[in-house]
N, C-alpha and C positions, 0 to 999 in steps of 0.2 A: 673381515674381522675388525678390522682401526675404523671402519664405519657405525658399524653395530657398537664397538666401544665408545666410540664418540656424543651416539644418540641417547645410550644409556647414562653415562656421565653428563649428558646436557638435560637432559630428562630430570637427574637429581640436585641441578644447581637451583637454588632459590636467591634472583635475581644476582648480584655478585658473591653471594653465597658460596665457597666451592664444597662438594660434595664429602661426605668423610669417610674413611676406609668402611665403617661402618654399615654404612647405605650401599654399599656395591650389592648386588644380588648378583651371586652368579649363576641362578639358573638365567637371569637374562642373557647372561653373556653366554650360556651353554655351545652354543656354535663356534665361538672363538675363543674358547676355553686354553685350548692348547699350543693360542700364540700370545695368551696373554700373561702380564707381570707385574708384577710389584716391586718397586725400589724405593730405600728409605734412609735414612739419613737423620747420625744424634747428634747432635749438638755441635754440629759443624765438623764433622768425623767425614768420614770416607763412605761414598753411596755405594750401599750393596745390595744385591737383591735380596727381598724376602721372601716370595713365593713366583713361581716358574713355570710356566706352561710347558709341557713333554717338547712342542714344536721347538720355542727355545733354547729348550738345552740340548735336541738334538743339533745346535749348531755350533754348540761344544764338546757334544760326543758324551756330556757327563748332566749330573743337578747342579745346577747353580744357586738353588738358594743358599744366600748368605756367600756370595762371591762376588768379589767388585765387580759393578757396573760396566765399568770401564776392559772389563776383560773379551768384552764383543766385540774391540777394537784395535785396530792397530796403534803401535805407539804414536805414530804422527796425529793420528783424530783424534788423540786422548784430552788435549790440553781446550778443543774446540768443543766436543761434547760435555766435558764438563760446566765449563761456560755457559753451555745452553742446556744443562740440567740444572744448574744452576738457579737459574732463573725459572726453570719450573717449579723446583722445590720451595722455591718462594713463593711462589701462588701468583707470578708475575705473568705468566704466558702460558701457551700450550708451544710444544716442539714436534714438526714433521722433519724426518730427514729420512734423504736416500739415499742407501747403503750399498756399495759394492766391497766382493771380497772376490780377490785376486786369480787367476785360474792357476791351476799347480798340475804335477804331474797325477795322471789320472783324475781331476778334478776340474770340471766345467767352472767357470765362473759363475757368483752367485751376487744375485740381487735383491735387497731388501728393500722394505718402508717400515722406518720404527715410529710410533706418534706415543708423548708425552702425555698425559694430561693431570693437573696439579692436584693434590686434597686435600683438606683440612688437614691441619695438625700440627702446623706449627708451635702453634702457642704454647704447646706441652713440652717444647724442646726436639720434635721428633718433625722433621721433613718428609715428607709421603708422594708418590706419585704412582698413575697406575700408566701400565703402557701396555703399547702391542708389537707384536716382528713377527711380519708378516714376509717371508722370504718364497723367490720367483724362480723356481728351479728345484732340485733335488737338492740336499744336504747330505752331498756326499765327503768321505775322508774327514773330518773332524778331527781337530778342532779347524773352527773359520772365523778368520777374522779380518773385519770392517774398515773400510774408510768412508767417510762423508762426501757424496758427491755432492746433493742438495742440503741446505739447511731453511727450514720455514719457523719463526716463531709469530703469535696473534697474540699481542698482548689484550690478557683480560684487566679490563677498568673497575681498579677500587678491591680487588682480590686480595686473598693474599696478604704479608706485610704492609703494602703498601697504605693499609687504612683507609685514611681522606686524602692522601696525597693525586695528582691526577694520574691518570696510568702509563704505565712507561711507553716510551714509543716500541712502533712496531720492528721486529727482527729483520732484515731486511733479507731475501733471498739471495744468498751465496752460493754460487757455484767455485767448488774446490779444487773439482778437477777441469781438466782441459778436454775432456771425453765428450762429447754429442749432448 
C-alpha cells in the first residue's frame, strides 16, 4: 500500500512541486484504500485526521476522522512523531516509521509502517499531508497503540515553505528502541 501511495504521489509532483489534496485520484489508490489517510492541520492547531481508511481505525476499534493524530500513539512517541509530522506538514520531508504496539493479554503484538508524504496547501493557512498504516498481524482487542521503533525522513529540495532556501538536511535514522 505505502508503495502504490508513494508512486502515485510521485507521479503527481511537478519537479519540486508537491501534489495538492486535489490531484489525489483515489481510484488509483483503490488497493490501498483502506490503509490510507489524511491528516491536516490550521494555522498551527493540533493535527487531526480528516479522512480514514477502515484498516486504520480498525486499530482503534472506532472512525477517526477528526481525531488527533497523535492518538495512534503512546504517550512517550508523541512529542517525537510530532516533530517529524512536523516537518512533513511543512512540505520539508517525507516520514517512514516503524511502529510496534505492545502484546497485552489476549493480544499478539502488532507491527506497523506509517509513511508520510507532504501536500500543498499551506499557503492557505491549512497543512495537509496524505499517509498510510499499513499494519503486520491482526488487529486484535482495540484500541492499539504505537511506539516508534524506526524513524526515516528524505528531505525534499526547494518544497514546501522552504521556497529558495536550500533544503533541509536529511532526518537521520533513529532507532528508539533497544529491540533487534
Amino acid at each position: 500500500a505505502a508503495t502504490l501511495l508513494r508512486a502515485h504521489w510521485d507521479s503527481l509532483r511537478d519537479g519540486s512541486r508537491l501534489p495538492s489534496r486535489d490531484q489525489i485520484n483515489p481510484r488509483s489508490l483503490a488497493p490501498a484504500l483502506a490503509q490510507v489517510f489524511l491528516i491536516g492541520q490550521r494555522d498551527g492547531g493540533p493535527v487531526h485526521f480528516r479522512i480514514t481508511g477502515m484498516a486504520v481505525n480498525a486499530v482503534q476499534g472506532e472512525d477517526l476522522t477528526n481525531a488527533p493524530f497523535a492518538a495512534l500513539f503512546e504517550a512517550g512517541a508523541r512529542m517525537q512523531v510530532l516533530e517529524a509530522v512536523a516537518s512533513v506538514l511543512a512540505g520539508h520531508r517525507t516520514v517512514e516509521m516503524m511502529l510496534h504496539s505492545e502484546r497485552g493479554m489476549l493480544r499478539p503484538p502488532l507491527l506497523a509502517r506509517l509513511t508520510l508524504l507532504p501536500l500543498a496547501g499551506w499557503q492557505t493557512g491549512r497543512s495537509q499531508a496524505i499517509g498510510c498504516l499499513e499494519t503486520q498481524g491482526p488487529v486484535t482487542l482495540p484500541p492499539r497503540r504505537f511506539r516508534v521503533e524506526r524513524l526515516l525522513g528524505e528531505a525534499l529540495g526547494g518544497a514546501g515553505r522552504a521556497g529558495n532556501r536550500p533544503p533541509a538536511a536529511p532526518m537521520a535514522l533513529r532507532v528508539v528502541s533497544d529491540r533487534g
